[in-house]
N, C-alpha and C positions, 0 to 999 in steps of 0.2 A: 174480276169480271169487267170488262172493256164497257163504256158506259160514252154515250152520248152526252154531251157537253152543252155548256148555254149558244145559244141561237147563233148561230154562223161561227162557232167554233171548232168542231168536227167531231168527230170521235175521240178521247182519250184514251191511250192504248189500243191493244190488241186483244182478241178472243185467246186467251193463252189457252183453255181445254179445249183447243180444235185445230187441225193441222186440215191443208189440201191437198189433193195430187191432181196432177193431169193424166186422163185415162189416155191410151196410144190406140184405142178403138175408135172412138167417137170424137177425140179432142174437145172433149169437153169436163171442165173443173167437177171434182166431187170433194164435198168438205167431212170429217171424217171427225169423231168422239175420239180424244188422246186415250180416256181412260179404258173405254170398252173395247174401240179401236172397230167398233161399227160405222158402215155408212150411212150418214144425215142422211142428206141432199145434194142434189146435181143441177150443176148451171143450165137453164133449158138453151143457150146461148154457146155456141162457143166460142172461143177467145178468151172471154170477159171470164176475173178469176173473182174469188168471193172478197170483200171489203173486210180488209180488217180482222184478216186469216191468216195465221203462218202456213208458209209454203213448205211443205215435206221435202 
């Protein structure tokens, strides 16, 4: 599990049980459970993809 780090260091690693795609509806990021393979949550933003997500 990806784990925040001391104070101005950043993130260490990646979310490995989560992948993202980009929808071709809306263009906007939806981050996605590797194991169940259900949708989380969706960038209220588009562009901007989730921090610290591999990209499908």
């Amino acid at each position: 599990m990806a784990k925040n780090g001391p104070k101005g260091k950043g993130r260490s690693g990646t979310v490995k049980s989560r992948t993202q795609v980009l929808s071709g509806r809306n263009k906007r990021w939806t981050k996605i459970d590797a194991k169940t393979g259900r949708f989380m949550d969706q960038m209220a933003k588009r562009g901007r993809a989730f921090k610290g997500v591999k990209m499908k």
